[in-house]
C-alpha positions as CSV (number, residue, x, y, z in Angstrom):
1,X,94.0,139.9,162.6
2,X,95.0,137.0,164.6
3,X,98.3,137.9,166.0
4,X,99.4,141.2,167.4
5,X,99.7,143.8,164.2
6,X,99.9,146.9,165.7
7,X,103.1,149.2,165.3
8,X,104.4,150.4,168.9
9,X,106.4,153.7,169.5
10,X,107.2,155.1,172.5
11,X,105.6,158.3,173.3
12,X,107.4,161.2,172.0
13,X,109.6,159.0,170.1
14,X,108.6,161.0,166.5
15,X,107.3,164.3,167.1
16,X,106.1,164.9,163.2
17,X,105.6,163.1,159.6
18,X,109.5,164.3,159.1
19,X,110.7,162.4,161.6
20,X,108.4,159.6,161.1
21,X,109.2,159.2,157.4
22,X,113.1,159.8,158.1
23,X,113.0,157.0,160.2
24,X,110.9,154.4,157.9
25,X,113.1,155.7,155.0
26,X,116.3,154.3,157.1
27,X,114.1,150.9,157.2
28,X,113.3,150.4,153.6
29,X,115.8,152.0,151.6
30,X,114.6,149.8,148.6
31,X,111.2,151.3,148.7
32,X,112.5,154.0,146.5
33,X,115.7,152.6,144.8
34,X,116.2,155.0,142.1
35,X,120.2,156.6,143.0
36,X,120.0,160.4,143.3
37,X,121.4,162.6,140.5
38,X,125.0,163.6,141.3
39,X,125.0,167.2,140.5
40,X,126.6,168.4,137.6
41,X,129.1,170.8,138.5
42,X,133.1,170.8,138.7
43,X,133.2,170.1,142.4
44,X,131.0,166.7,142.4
45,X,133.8,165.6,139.4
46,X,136.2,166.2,142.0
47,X,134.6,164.5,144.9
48,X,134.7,161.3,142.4
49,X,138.0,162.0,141.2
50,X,139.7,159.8,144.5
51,X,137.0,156.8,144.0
52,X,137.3,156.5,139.8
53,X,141.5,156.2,140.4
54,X,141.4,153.6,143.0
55,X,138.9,152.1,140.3
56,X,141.2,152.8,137.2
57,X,144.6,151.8,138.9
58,X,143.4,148.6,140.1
59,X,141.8,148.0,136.5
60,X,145.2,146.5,134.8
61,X,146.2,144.2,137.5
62,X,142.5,142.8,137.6
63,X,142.2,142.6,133.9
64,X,145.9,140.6,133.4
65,X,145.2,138.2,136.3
66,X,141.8,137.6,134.6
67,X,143.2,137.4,131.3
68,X,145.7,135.0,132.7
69,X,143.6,132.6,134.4
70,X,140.5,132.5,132.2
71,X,143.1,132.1,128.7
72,X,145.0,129.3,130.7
73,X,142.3,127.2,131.9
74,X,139.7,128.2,128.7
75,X,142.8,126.5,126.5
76,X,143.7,123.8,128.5
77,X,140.1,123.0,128.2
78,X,139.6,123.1,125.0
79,X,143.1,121.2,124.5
80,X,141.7,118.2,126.5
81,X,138.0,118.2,125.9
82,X,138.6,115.2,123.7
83,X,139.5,113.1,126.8
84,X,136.3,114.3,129.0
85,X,138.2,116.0,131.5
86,X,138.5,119.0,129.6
87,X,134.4,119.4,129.0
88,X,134.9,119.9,133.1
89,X,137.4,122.4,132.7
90,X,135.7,124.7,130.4
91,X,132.5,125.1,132.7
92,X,135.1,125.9,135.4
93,X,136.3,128.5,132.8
94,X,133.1,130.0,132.9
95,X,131.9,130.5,136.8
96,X,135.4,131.7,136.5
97,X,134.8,134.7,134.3
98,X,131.4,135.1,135.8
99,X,133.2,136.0,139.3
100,X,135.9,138.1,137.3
101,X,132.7,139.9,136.0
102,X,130.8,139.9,139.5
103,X,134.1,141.6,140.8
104,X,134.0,144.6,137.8
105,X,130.2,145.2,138.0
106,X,131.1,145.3,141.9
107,X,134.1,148.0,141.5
108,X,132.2,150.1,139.3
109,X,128.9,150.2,142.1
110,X,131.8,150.8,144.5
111,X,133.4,154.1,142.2
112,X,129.9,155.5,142.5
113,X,128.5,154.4,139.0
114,X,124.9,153.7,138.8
115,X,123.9,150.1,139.3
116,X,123.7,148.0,136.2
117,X,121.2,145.1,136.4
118,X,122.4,141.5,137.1
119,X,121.6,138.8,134.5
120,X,119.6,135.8,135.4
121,X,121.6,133.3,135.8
122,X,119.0,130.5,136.5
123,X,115.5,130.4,135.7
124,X,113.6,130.7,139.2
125,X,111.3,128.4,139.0
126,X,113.7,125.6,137.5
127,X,115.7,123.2,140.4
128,X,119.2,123.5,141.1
129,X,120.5,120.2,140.0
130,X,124.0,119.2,139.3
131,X,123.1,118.7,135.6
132,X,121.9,121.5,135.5
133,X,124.8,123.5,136.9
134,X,126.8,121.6,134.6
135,X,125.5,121.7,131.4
136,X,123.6,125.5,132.2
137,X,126.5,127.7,131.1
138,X,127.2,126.6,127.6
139,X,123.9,127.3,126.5
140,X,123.4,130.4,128.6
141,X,124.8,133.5,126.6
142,X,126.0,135.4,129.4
143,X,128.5,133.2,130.3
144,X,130.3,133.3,126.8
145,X,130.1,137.1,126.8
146,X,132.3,137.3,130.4
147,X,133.9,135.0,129.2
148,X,134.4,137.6,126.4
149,X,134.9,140.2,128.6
150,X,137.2,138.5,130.7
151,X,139.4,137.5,128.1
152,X,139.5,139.9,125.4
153,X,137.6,142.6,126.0
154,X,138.6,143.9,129.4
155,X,142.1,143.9,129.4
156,X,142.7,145.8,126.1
157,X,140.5,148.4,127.7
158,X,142.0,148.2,131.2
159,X,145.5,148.5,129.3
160,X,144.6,151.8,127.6
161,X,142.7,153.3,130.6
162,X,145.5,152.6,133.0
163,X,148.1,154.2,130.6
164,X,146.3,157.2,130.4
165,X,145.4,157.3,134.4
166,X,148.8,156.8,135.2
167,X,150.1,159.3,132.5
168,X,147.8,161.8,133.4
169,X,148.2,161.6,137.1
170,X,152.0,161.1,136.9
171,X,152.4,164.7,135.0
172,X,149.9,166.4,137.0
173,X,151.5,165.2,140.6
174,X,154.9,165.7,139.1
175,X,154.9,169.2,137.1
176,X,152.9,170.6,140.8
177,X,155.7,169.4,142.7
178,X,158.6,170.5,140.4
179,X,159.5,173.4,142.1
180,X,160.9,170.7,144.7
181,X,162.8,168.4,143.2
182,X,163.9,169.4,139.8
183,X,166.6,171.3,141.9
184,X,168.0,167.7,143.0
185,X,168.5,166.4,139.5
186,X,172.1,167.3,138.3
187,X,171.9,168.7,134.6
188,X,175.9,168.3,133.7
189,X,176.5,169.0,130.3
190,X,172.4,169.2,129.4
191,X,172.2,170.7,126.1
192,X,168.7,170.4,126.0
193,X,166.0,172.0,127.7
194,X,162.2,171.8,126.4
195,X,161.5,175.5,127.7
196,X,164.2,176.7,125.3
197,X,162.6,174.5,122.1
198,X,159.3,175.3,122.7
199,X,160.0,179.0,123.4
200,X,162.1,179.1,120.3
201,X,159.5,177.0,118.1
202,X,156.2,179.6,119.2
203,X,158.3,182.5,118.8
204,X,161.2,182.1,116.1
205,X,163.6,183.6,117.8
206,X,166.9,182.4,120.3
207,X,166.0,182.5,123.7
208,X,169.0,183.7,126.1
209,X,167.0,183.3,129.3
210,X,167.9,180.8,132.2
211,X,166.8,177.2,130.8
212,X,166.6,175.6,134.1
213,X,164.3,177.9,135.5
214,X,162.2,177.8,132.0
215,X,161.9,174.2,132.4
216,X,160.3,174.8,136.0
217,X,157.7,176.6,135.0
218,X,156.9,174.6,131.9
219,X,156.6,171.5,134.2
220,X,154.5,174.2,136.7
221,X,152.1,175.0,134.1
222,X,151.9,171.3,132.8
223,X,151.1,170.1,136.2
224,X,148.4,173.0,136.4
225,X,146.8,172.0,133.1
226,X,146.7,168.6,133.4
227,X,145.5,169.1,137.3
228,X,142.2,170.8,136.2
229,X,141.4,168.6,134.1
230,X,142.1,165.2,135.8
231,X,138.1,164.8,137.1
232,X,137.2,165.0,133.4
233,X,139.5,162.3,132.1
234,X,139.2,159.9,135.5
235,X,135.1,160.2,135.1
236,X,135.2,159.7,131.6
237,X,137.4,156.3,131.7
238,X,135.1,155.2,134.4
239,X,132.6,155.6,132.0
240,X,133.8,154.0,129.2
241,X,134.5,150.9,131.7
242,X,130.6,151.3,132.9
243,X,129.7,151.5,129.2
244,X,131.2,148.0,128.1
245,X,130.3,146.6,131.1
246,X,126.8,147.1,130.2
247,X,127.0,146.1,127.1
248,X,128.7,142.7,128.4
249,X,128.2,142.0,131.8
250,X,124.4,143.6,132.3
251,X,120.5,141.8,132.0
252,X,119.5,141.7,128.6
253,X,116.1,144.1,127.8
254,X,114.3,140.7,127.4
255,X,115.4,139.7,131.2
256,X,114.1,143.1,132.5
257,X,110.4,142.3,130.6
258,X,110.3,139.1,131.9
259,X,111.1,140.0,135.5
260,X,108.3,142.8,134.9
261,X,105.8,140.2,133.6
262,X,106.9,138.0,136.7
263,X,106.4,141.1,139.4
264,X,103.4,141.9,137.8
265,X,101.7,138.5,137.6
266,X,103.1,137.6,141.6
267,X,101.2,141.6,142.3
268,X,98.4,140.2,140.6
269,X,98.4,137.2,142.7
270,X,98.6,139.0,146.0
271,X,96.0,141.3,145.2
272,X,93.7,138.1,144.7
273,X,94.5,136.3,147.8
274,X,94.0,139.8,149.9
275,X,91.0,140.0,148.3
276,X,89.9,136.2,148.7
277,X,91.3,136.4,152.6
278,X,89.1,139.5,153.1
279,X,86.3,138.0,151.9
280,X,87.0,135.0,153.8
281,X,87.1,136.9,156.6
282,X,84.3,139.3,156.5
283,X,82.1,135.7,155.8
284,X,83.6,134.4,159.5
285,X,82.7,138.0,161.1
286,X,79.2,137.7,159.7
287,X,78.5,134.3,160.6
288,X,80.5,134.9,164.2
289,X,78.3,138.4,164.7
290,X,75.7,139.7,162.6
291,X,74.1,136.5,161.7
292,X,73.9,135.0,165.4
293,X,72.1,137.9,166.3
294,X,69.7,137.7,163.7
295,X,69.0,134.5,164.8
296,X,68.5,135.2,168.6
297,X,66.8,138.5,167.0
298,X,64.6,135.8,165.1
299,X,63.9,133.6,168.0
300,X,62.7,136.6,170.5
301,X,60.0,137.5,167.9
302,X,58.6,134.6,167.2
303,X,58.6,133.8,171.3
304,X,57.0,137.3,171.6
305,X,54.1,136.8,168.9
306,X,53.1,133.5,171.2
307,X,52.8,135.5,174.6
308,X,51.4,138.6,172.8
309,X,47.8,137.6,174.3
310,X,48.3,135.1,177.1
311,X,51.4,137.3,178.6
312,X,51.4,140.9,176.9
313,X,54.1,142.1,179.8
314,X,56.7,139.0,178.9
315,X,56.1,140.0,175.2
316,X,56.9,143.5,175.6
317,X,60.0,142.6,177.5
318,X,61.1,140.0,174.7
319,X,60.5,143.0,171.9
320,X,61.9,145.2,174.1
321,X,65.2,142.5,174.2
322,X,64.3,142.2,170.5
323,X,64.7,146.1,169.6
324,X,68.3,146.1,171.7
325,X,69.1,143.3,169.4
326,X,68.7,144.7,166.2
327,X,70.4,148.1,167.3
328,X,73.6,145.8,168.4
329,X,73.3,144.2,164.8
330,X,73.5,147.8,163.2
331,X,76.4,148.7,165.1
332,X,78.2,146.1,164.0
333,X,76.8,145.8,160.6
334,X,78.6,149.5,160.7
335,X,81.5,148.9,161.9
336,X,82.5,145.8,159.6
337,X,81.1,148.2,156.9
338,X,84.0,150.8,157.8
339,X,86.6,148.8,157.4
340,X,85.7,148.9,153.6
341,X,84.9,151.8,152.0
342,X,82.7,154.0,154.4
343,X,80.8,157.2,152.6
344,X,82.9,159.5,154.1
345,X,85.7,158.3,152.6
346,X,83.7,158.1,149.0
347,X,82.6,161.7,149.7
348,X,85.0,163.9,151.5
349,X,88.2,162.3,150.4
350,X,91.3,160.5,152.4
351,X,91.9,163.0,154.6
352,X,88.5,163.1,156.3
353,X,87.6,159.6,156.2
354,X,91.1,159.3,158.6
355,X,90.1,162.0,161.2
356,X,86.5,160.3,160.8
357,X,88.5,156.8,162.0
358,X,90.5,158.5,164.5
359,X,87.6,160.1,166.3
360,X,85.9,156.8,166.4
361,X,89.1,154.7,168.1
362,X,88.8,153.6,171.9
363,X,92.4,154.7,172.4
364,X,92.7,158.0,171.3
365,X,94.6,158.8,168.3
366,X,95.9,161.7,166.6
367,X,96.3,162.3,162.5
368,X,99.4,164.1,161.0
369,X,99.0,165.0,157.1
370,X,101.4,167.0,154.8
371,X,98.4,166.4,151.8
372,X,96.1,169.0,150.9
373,X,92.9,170.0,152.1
374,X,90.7,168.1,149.6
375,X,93.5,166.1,148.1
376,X,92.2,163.1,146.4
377,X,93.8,159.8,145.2
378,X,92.3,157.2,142.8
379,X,89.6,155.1,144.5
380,X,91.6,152.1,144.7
381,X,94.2,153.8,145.9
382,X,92.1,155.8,148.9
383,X,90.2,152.7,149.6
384,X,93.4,150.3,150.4
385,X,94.6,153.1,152.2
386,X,92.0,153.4,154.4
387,X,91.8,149.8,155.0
388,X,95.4,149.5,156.2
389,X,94.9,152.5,159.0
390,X,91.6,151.0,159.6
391,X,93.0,147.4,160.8
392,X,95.9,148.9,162.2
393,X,93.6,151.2,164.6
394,X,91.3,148.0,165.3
395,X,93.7,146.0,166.7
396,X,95.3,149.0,168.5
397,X,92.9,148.3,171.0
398,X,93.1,144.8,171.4
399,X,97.2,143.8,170.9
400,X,99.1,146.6,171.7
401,X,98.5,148.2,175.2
402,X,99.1,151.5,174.0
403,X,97.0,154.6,175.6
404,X,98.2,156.7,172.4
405,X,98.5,156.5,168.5
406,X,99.2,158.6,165.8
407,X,97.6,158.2,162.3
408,X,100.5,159.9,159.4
409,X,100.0,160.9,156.2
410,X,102.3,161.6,153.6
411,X,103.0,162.4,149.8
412,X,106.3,162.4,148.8
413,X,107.9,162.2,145.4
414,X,111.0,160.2,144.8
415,X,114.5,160.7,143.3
416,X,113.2,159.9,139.8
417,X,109.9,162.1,140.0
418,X,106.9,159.3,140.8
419,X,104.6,160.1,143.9
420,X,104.3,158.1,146.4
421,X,101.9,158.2,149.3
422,X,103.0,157.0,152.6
423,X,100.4,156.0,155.8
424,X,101.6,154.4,158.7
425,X,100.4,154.4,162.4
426,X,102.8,154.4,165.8
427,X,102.2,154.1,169.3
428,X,103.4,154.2,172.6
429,X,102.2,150.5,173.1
430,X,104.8,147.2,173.9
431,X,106.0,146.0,170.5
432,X,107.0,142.5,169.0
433,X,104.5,142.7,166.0
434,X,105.3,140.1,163.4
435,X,104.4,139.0,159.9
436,X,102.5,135.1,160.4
437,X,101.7,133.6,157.1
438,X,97.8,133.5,155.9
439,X,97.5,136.4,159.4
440,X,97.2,139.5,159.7
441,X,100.2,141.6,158.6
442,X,100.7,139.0,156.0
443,X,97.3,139.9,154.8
444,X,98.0,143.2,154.4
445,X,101.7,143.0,153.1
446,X,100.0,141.1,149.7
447,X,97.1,143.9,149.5
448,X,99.0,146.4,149.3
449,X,102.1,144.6,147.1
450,X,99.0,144.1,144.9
451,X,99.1,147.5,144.4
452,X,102.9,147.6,143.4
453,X,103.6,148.7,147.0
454,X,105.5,147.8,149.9
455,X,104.3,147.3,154.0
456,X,107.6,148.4,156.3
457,X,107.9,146.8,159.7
458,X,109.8,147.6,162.3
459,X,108.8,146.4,165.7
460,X,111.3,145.2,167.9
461,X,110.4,144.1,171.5
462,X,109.5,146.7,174.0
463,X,108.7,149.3,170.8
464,X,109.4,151.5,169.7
465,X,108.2,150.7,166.6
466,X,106.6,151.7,163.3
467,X,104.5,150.1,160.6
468,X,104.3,151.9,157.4
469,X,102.7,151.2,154.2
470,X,104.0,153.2,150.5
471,X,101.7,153.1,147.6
472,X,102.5,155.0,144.3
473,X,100.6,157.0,142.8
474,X,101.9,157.3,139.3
């Protein structure tokens, strides 16, 4: 690499892979951006319970304002389209109700719902030009369905959800606190008290006890019931919100296949330019090494087989020169071969292969491993592995000015079950490692993207630092 790529950490800074992979976890979340499963149980409905209301109260308001600005300028459009200005108008309408949907899909994120995916609002390989922005939304069907949403859709749901959240709330808050403040309501000449009917109505009979304080408990046991079951009704409104909003406001199937197709051919891509720039590369280190001391190899030879009988003692010297030549040639000839796929790491595995590359490094450097003795990986998988330690510990040596390393390995498996295997190396060196296009780090970033992964950096000035790389395994 051409540029300092090493990762610096201070000494002492991570004392294990836990610490190590707690800390490149806080620097790429996205690496793994599955949500975790909520439990289950009662008391994770009730740990929602204060997020869905401020969701479900809000809802109404929203949904009238929306309804009222989206109806009024989608009709006043429509009513003066015949004079131009109302073409304008509707488009208006339309970003309108795509920030009225931005804001739901938003609040439902925020009341812990799982993330629906964005549509695509605008092909990414297409300009952004005016005509573009003006004519895009009529024929784009996302727009007419917040537009839907917006203007039909939402608030009739938002009407009936925020009847029954404020319903449901009222009488639960209300028949708890009773006891309190029923005694402040004067009853007069009351005739009626619900206790009494429904006492009367279970039983058949005529109920001579004290009405007032019948009616206290009633209310009591009311508020009770409609307490308990609160979570349920809160987290199954918020639900039905999340459900139309995915059916309205979410990417179509077709978007998430064509944003697949588009990862997979841009992966596809990387992996061929990390290919092509390590072929590139190990052509330069062959023609800068190898082949210039083949040459001078060449050259002592021939000069030796022309003073082989007028100066044997010159000719043995120049063979001599000659033998040290081709030993330096198969040193290096070994050491470009390592950074490849070395037998060791055909033969014994991952594992091995890394203590292998750690025992060779000038600066010394120790490995940490939660695998298996023996674990193995696929080939391809093993041999990019390898290669990103393998650079990393080359120019440990040359950029970093560290007198320590450490060489982690780690499988872990994420929130939605698929393996991942995690190498990364840390030092004690000085930091400010950064990502140059067509250099080093770069380099690696698109070999390993190539394999649907993900190269972390974080390297500030001064270190500490770490440089990780996942890969999955699945």
């Amino acid at each position: 690499m051409n540029e300092q790529s090493t990762v610096p950490l201070a000494e002492g800074a991570v004392t294990g892979p836990a610490g190590t992979s707690a800390r490149l976890d806080a620097v790429s979340a996205s690496t793994v951006p599955s949500r975790a499963a909520e439990p289950a149980g009662y008391g994770s409905l009730w740990r929602g319970v204060p997020r869905e209301l401020g969701f479900l109260l809000l809802t109404m308001p929203i949904a009238i304002v929306g309804l009222s600005v989206l109806a009024s300028l989608f009709w006043t459009g429509l009513g003066t389209i015949v004079i131009y200005v109302g073409f304008f108008i509707v488009v208006a309408t339309f970003y309108t109700a795509r920030a009225f949907g931005i804001v739901e899909l938003t609040r439902l994120d925020w009341a812990g719902r799982p993330a629906i995916p964005r549509p695509v609002w605008e092909p990414a390989d297409q300009p952004r030009t005016f005509w573009r922005i003006l004519f895009g939304p009529w024929a784009n069907g996302h727009y007419w369905l917040y537009l839907l949403h917006g203007m039909i859709v939402n608030p009739i749901v938002s009407i009936v959800s925020w009847s029954i959240t404020i319903t449901w709330t009222a009488t639960a808050l209300g028949g708890l606190t009773g006891w309190l403040w029923l005694g402040f309501i004067p009853t007069g000449n009351r005739d009626f008290f619900l206790s009494r009917v429904v006492v009367d109505s279970v039983f058949g009979i005529h109920s001579t006890f004290d009405p007032v304080a019948g009616d206290r408990i009633l209310y009591l046991i009311a508020g009770i019931l409609f307490a308990v079951t609160l979570p349920f009704v809160t987290r199954g409104l918020t639900l039905l919100h999340h459900a139309v909003a995915r059916g309205l406001l979410g990417a179509w199937p077709s978007e998430a296949l064509q944003r697949e197709v588009a990862d997979l051919s841009a992966q596809r891509g990387a992996a061929v330019a990390a290919e092509d720039q390590s072929l590139r590369r190990l052509e330069r280190d062959l023609h800068d090494g190898p082949q210039q001391r083949l040459i001078r190899l060449q050259m002592d030879i021939a000069a030796a087989e022309r003073k082989l009988t007028d100066d044997p003692e010159a000719a043995a010297s120049l063979l001599a020169e000659a033998r040290k030549q081709a030993g330096d040639t198969l040193e290096e000839l070994r050491a470009l071969s390592r950074g490849f796929a070395p037998p060791i790491l055909q033969d014994r595995g991952l594992g091995a292969a890394v203590d292998s590359l750690a025992a060779r490094s000038t600066v010394p450097l120790t490995v940490e491993s939660s695998l298996q003795p023996g674990e193995r990986f696929s080939p391809e998988v093993e041999r990019n592995a390898y290669y990103v330690l393998a650079e990393l510990s080359a120019n440990l040596a040359k950029h970093s000015g560290a007198t320590a390393g450490r060489l982690v390995l780690d499988r872990t498996v994420d929130s939605a079950g698929r393996p991942w295997l995690s190498v990364w190396l840390n030092d004690n060196g000085h930091g400010g490692a950064n990502m140059v296009p067509g250099h080093g780090l770069s380099g690696l970033a698109e070999r390993v993207h190539g394999l649907r992964g993900e190269l972390v950096l974080d390297s500030p000035a001064g270190g500490p630092s770490v440089l990780g790389a996942r890969l999955p395994l699945a």
